[in-house]
MISE-251924 format. One record per residue (C-alpha): residue in three letters; x, y, z. Coordinates in steps of 0.5 Angstrom, whole numbers, plus 2048, in hexadecimal, padded with zeros to 3 digits. Layout:
N
<rec res="Ala" u="X" v="Y" w="Z"/>
...
***
This chain:
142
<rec res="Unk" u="896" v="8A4" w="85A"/>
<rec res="Unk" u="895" v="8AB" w="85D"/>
<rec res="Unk" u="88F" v="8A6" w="861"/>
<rec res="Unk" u="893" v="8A1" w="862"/>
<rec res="Unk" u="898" v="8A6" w="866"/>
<rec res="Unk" u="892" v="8AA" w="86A"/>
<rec res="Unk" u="88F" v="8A3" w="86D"/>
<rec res="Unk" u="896" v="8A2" w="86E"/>
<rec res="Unk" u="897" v="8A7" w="872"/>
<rec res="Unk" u="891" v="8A6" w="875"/>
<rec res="Unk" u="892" v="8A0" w="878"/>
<rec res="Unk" u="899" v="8A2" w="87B"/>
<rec res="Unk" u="896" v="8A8" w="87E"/>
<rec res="Unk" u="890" v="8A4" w="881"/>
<rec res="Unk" u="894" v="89E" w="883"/>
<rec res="Unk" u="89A" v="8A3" w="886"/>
<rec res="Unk" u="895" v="8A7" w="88A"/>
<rec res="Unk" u="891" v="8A0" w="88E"/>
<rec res="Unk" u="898" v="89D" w="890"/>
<rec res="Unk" u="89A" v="8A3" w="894"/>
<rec res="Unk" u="894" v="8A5" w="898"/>
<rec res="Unk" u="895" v="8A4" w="8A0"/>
<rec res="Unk" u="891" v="89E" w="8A4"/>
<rec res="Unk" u="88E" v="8A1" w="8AA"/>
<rec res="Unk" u="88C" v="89E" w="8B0"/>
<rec res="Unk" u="884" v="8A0" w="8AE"/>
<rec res="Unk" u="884" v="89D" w="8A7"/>
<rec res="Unk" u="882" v="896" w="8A9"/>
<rec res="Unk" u="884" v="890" w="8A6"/>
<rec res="Unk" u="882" v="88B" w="8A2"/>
<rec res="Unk" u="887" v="885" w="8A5"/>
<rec res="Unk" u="88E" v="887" w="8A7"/>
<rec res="Unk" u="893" v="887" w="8A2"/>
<rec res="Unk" u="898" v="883" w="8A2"/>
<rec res="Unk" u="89F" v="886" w="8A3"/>
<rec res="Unk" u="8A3" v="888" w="89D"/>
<rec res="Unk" u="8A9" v="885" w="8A1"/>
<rec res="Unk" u="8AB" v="881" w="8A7"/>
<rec res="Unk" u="8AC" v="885" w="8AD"/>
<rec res="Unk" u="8B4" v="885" w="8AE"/>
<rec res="Unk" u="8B6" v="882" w="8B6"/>
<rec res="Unk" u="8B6" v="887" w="8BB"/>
<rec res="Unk" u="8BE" v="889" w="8BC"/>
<rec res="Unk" u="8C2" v="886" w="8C1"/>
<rec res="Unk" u="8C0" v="888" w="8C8"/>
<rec res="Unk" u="8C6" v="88C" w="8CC"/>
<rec res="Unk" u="8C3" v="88A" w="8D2"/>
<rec res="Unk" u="8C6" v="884" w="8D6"/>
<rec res="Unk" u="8C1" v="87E" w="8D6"/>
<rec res="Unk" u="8BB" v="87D" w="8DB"/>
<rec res="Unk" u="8BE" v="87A" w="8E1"/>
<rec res="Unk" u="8BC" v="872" w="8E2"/>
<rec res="Unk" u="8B6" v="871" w="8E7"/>
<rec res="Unk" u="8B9" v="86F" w="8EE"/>
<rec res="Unk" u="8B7" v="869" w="8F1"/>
<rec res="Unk" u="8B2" v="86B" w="8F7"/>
<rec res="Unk" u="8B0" v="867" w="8FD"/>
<rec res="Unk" u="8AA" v="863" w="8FE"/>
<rec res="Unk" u="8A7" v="867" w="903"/>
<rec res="Unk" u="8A2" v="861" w="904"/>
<rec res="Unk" u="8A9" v="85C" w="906"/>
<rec res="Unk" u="8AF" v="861" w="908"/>
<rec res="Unk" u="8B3" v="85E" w="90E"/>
<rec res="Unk" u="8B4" v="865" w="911"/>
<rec res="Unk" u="8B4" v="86D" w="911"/>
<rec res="Unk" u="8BB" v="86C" w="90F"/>
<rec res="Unk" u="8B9" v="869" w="908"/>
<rec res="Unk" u="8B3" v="86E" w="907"/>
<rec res="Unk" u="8B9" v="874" w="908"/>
<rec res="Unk" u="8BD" v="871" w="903"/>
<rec res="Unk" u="8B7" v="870" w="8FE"/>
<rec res="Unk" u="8B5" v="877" w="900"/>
<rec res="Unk" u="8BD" v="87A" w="8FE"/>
<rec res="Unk" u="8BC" v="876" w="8F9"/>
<rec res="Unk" u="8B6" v="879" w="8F6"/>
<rec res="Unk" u="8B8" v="880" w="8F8"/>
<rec res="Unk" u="8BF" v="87F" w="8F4"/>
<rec res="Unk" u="8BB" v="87C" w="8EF"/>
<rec res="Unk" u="8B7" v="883" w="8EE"/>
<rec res="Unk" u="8BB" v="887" w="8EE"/>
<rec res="Unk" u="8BF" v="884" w="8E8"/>
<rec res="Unk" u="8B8" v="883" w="8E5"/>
<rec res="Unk" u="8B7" v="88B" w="8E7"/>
<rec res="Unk" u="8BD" v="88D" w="8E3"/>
<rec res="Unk" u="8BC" v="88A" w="8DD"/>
<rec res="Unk" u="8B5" v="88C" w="8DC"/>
<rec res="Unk" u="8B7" v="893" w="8DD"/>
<rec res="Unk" u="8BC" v="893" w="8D8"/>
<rec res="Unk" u="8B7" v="88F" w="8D3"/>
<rec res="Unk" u="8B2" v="894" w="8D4"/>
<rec res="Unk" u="8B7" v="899" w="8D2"/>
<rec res="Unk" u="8B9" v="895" w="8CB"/>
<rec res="Unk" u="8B2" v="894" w="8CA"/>
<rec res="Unk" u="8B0" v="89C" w="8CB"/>
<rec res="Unk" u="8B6" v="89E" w="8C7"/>
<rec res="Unk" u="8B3" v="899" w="8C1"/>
<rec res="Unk" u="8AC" v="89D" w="8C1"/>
<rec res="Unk" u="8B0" v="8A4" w="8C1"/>
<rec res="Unk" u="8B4" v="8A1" w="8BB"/>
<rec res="Unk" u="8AD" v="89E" w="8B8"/>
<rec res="Unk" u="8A9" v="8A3" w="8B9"/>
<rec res="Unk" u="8AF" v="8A8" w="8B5"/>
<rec res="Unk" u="8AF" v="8A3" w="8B0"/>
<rec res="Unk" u="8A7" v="8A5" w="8AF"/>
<rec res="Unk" u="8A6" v="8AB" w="8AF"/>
<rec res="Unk" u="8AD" v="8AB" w="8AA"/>
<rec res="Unk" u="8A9" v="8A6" w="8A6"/>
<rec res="Unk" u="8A3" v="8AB" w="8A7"/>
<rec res="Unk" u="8A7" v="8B0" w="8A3"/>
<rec res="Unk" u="8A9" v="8AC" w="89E"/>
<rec res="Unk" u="8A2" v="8AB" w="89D"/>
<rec res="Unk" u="89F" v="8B2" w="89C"/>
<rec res="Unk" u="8A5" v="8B4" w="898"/>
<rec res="Unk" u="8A3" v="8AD" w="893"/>
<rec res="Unk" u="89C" v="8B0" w="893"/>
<rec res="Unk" u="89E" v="8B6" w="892"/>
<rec res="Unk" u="8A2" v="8B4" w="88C"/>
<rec res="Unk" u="89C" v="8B0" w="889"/>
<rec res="Unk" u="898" v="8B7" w="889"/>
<rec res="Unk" u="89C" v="8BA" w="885"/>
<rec res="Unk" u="89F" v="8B5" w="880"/>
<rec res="Unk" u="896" v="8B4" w="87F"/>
<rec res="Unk" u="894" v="8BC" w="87F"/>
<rec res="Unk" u="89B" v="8BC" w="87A"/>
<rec res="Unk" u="898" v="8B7" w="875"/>
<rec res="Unk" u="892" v="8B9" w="877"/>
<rec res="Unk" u="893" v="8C0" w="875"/>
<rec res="Unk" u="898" v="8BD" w="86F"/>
<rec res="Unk" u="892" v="8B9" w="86C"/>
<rec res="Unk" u="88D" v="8BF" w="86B"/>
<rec res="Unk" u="893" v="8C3" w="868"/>
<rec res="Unk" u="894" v="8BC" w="863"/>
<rec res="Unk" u="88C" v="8BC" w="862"/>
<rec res="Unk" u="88C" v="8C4" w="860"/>
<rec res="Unk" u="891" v="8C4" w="85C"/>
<rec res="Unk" u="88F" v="8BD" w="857"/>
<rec res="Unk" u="887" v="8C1" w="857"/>
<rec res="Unk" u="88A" v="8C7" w="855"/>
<rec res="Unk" u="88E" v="8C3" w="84F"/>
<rec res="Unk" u="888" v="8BF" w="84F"/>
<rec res="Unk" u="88D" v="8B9" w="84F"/>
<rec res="Unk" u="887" v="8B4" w="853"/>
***
């Protein structure tokens, strides 16, 4: 019984250990891993929608200069209202990588104080073991 529980205990403690250890980008791949979930749909934007592409003049056919203006305020309107939303598109996508990047090293923590954890619950039973193993040799209970 007491083999039983001690191999018991090692497998937990081995197969613990190997679950939490970090994957940097040094460590090569063998294939990538799939993703445990699917990755969820990027929220809503809060931005307006990208403007529709104006309609432009073929230089090659315009009747006149006026037909080239016309196309020209078009095109500035155009992007200027294309300015706009890209502005505040990159101001969303900045504020998701700051999110991102707070969520990481959050997850880092978790990380370190999971393997910290592992550490002490292996050098306790470790420590537990030799204890056990000296009191059943003194009895000669082996």
């Amino acid at each position: 019984m007491k083999l039983v529980m001690a191999a018991a205990a090692a497998l937990v403690l081995t197969v613990t250990a190997a679950v939490a250890q970090p994957t940097t980008p040094s460590t090569p791949a063998a294939a990538p891993a799939a993703p445990a979930a699917p990755i969820p749909p990027a929220p809503p934007s809060r931005c307006p929608a990208f403007p529709a592409e104006p309609t432009l003049p073929d230089g090659a056919t315009a009747r006149n200069m006026t037909e080239m203006n016309r196309g020209n305020e078009a095109y500035q309107a155009w992007g200027t209202a294309m300015q706009t939303v890209l502005e505040c598109r990159r101001a969303e996508a900045q504020e998701l990588r700051t999110a991102a990047q707070t969520a990481m090293a959050h997850a880092e923590v978790r990380v370190q104080e999971f393997n910290t954890a592992v550490a002490r619950l292996t050098a306790v039973g470790t420590a537990w073991q030799a204890e056990a193993e000296e009191f059943n040799n003194r009895r000669g209970r082996r």
